[in-house]
C-alpha positions in Angstrom: -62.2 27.0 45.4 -61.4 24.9 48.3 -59.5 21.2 48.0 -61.2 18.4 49.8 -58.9 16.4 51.8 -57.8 13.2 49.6 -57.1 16.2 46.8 -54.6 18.8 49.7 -53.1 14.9 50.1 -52.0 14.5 46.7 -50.7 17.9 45.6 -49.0 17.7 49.3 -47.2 14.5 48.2 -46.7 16.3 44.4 -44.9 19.0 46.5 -43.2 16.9 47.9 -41.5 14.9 45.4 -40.9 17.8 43.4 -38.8 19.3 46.5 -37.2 16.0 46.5 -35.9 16.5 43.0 -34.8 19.6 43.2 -32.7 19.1 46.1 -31.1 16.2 44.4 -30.6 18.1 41.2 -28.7 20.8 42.7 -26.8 18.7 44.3 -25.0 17.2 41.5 -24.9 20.8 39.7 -23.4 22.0 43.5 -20.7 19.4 43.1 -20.0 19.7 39.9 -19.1 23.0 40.1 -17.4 22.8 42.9 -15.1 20.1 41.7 -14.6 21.9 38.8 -13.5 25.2 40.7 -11.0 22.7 42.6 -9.6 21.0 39.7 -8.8 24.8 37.9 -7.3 26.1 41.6 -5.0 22.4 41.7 -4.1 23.3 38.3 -3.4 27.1 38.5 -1.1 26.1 41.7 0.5 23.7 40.2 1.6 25.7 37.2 2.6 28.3 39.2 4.9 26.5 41.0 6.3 25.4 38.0 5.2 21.5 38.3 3.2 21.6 35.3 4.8 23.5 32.1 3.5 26.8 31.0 0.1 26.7 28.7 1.0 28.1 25.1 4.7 30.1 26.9 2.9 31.3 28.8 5.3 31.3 32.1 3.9 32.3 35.3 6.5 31.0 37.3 7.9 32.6 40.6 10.1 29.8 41.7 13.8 30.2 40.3 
């Protein structure tokens, strides 16, 4: 089966904006999980270093 022209046009432009959402939907989920790795690293260091108290005694800290 071959596509005549006006039809390669359309499923070109249907390819198209289907790449277009993708890219923009992992996009957000890229950022989201990025900012979420962030936020537990932040948190981890600051417990660590004793800024933020221990979660349930538990007490990681290595600063005197």
């Amino acid at each position: 089966m071959t596509l005549s022209p006006e039809n390669r046009a359309e499923v070109a432009s249907m390819i198209e904006e289907a790449m277009d959402k993708h890219v923009k939907t992992s996009s957000v989920i890229s950022a989201a999980v990025g900012f979420t790795l962030l936020a537990l690293f932040v948190e981890g260091l600051l417990r660590l270093l004793g800024i933020i108290p221990a979660f349930m005694g538990i007490d990681i800290n290595v600063m005197s």
